[in-house]
C-alpha positions as CSV (number, residue, x, y, z in Angstrom):
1,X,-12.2,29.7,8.0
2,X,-13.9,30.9,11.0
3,X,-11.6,31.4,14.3
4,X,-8.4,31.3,12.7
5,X,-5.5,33.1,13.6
6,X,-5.5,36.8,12.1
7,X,-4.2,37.4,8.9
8,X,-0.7,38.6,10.1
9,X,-0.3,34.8,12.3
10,X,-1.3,32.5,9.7
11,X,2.4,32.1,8.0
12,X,2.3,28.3,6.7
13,X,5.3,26.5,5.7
14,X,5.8,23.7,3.0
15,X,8.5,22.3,2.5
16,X,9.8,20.9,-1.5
17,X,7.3,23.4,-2.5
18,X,9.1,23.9,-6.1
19,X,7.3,21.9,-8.1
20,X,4.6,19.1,-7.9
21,X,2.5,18.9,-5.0
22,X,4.3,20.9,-2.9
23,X,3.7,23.6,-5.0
24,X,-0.1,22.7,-5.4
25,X,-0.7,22.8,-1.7
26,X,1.2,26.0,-1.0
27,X,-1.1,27.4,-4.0
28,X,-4.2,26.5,-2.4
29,X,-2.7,27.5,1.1
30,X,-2.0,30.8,-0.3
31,X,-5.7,31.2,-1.7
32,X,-7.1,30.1,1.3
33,X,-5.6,33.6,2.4
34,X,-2.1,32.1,4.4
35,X,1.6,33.3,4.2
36,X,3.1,30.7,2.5
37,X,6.8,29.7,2.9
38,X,8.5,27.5,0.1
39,X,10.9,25.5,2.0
40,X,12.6,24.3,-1.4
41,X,16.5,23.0,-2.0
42,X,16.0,23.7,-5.6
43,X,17.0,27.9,-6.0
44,X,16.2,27.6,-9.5
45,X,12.4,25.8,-8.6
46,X,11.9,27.7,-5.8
47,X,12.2,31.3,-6.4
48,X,10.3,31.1,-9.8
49,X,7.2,28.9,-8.1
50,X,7.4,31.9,-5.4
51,X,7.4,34.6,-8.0
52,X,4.8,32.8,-9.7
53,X,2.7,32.9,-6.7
54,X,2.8,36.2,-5.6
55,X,2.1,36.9,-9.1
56,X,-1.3,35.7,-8.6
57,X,-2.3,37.5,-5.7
58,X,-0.7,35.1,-3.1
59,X,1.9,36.4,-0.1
60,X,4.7,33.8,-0.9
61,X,8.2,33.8,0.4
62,X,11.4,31.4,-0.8
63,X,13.7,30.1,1.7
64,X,16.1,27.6,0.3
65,X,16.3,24.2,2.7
66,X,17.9,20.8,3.0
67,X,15.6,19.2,4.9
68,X,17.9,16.4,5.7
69,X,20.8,19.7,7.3
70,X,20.2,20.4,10.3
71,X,22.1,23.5,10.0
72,X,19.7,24.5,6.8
73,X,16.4,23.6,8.9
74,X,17.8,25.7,11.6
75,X,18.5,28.3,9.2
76,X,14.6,27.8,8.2
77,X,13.3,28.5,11.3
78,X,15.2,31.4,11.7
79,X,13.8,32.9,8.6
80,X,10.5,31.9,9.6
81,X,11.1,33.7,12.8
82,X,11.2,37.1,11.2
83,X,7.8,36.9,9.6
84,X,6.0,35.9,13.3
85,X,4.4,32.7,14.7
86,X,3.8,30.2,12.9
87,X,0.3,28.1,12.4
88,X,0.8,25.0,9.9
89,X,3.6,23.0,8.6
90,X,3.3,20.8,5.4
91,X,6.3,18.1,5.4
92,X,6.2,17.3,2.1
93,X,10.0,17.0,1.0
94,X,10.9,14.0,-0.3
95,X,13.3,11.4,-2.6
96,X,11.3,10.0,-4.1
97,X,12.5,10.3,-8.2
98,X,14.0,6.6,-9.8
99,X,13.8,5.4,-6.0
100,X,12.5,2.0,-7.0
101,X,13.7,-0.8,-9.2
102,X,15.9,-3.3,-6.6
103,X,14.7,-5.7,-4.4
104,X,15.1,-5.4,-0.9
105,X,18.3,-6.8,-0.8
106,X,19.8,-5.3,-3.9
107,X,19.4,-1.7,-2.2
108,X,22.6,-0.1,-1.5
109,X,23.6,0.8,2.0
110,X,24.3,4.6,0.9
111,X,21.0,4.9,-1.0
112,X,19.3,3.4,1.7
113,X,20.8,5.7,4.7
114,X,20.3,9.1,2.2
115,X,16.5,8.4,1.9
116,X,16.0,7.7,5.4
117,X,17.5,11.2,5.8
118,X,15.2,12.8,3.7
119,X,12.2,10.9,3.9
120,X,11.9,9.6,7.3
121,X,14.3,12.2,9.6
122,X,13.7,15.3,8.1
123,X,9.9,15.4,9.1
124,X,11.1,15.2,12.5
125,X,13.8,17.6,12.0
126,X,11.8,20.4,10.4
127,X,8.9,19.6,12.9
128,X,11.5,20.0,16.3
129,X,12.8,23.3,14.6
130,X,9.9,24.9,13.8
131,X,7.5,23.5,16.4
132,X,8.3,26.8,19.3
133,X,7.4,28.4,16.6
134,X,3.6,27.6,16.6
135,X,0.6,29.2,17.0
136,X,-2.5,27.5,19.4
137,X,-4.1,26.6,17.8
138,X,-1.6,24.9,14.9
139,X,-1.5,22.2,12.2
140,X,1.2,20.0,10.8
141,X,0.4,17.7,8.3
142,X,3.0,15.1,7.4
143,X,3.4,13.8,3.4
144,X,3.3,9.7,3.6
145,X,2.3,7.6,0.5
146,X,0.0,4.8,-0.2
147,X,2.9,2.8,-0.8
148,X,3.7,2.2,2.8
149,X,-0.4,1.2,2.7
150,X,-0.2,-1.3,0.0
151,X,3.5,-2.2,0.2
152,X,4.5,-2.1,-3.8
153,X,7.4,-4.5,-4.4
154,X,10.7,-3.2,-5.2
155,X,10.4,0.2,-2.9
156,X,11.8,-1.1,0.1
157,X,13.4,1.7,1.9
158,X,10.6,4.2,0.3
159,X,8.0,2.3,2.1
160,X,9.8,2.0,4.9
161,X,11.0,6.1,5.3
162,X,6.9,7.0,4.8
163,X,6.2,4.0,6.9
164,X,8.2,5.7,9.7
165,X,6.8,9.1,8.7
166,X,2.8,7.4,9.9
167,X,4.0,6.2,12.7
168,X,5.6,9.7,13.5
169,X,2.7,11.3,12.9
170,X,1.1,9.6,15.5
171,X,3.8,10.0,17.6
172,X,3.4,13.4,17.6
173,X,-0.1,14.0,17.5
174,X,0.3,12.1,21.3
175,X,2.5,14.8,22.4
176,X,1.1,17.8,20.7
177,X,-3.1,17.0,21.3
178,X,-2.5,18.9,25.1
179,X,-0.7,21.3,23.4
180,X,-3.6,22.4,20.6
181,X,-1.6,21.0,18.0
182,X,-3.0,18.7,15.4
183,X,-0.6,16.3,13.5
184,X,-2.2,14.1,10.7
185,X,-0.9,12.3,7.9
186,X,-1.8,12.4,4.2
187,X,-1.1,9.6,1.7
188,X,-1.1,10.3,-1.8
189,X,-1.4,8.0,-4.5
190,X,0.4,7.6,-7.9
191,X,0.3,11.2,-9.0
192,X,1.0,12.5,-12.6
193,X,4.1,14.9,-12.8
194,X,7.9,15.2,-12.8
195,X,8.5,13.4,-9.7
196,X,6.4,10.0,-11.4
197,X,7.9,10.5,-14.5
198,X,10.3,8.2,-13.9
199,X,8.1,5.3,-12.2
200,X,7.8,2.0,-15.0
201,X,5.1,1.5,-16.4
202,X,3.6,-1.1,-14.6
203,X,3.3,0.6,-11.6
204,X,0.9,3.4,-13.4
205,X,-0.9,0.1,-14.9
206,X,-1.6,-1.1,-11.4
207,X,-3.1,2.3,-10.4
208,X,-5.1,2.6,-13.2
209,X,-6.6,-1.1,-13.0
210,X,-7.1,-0.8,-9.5
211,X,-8.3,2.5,-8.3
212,X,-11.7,2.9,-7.9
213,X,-11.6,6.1,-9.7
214,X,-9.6,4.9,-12.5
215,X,-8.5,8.5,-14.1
216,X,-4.3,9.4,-13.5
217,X,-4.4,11.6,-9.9
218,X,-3.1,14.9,-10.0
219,X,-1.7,17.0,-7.2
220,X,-5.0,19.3,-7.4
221,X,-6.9,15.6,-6.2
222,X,-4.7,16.2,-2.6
223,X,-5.1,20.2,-2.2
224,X,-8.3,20.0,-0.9
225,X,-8.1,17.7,2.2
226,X,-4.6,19.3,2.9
227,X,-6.9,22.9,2.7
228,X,-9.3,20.5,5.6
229,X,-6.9,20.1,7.5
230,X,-5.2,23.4,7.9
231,X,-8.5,24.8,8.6
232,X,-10.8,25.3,11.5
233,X,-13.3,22.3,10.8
234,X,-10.9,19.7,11.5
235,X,-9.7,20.9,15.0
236,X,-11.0,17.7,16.6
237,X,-8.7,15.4,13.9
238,X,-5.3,14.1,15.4
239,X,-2.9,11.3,14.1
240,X,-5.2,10.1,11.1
241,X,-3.7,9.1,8.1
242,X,-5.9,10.3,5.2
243,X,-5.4,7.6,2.0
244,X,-5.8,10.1,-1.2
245,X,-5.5,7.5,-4.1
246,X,-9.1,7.4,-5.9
247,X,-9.5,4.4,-4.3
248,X,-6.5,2.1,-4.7
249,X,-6.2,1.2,-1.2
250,X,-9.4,1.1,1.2
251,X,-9.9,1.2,4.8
């Protein structure tokens, strides 16, 4: 990691960081020798995946976050504050447990308008807050999902909120290029753990029949290109979305 920010600057934030890949990514930020900030809503997931970091070497913090509160990502930044600038941001909250099932027009108005919050908005949100914040050089990576690639049937408003979070990312990777500020997308495929419990069977089916690396993806599969793009060698990369699925979907 040659010409990064000195060890003291490199404080990297990731938001849902409890459990899943959230929790995967800070782990590899932290090994890849960053401050790592849990961003998590979950108290009970997010000081125990903290403790559990620092208990393996890694300089991990817990700051407890709604992501779709302004008030709480205000409070965010100001904890963030304390501890110095700020280099990368992972926006990787998101709804995304039992989101699917209905058809388009079976989705509820109020389930519809509280995933947009979390999925689509608070990207922005957490990005405006913590964004004078940032180092220059500085990263933020933006969580989307194959889904808004291949456009699975009966996730309407999920594709939609990580839909809107591509087209963000692009948005901002306009705005920020000047600025020395990278902004790229990754989009993870059907990944095992809590999160895709839930998801019917026929959805892990279609993975598994389709991907060109057919094994289940786990969150370790996505920790390495979010490691690329935190990192020095992928200065010259700016509003990309990066497809991490084994193969499911192809460019």
């Amino acid at each position: 990691m040659a010409d990064q920010p000195p060890a003291d600057r490199r404080t990297v934030v990731v938001t849902g960081a409890g459990r899943g890949l959230g929790l995967a990514m800070a782990r590899r930020a932290g090994t890849d020798g960053f401050r790592v900030v849990l961003a998590e809503l979950d108290r009970e997931r997010g000081e125990p995946a903290a403790a559990e970091l620092r208990g393996d070497g890694i300089d991990a913090r817990f700051v407890r976050c709604d992501v779709a509160d302004p008030a709480s990502v205000e409070a965010l930044a100001g904890a963030v504050r304390e501890l110095g600038p700020l280099y990368g941001l992972v926006n990787n909250a998101a709804l995304a447990n039992g989101v699917g099932g209905k058809e388009f027009q079976d989705i509820d108005v109020e389930v519809w308008d509280r995933l947009m919050a979390v999925n689509a908005r608070s990207p922005w949100l957490v990005s405006k807050a913590l964004y004078p914040l940032l180092t220059r050089p500085g990263r933020i990576i933006n969580l989307a999902s194959d889904a808004a690639l291949y456009g699975s049937p009966r996730l309407a408003h999920y594709i939609a909120s990580k839909g809107a979070v591509i087209a963000l990312t692009r948005a901002m990777a306009r705005e920020l290029g000047e600025k020395g500020i990278t902004v790229n997308a990754v989009a993870p495929g059907l990944t095992e753990g809590e999160a895709t419990e839930t998801v019917p069977a026929e959805r892990h089916d279609l993975y598994r029949v389709n991907r060109a690396i057919s094994r289940p993806q786990q969150p370790d599969d996505l920790t390495g290109v979010v490691s690329f793009l935190l990192g020095e060698e992928s200065r010259y990369l700016t509003g990309q979305v990066i497809a991490v699925n084994g193969g499911f979907t192809m460019n």
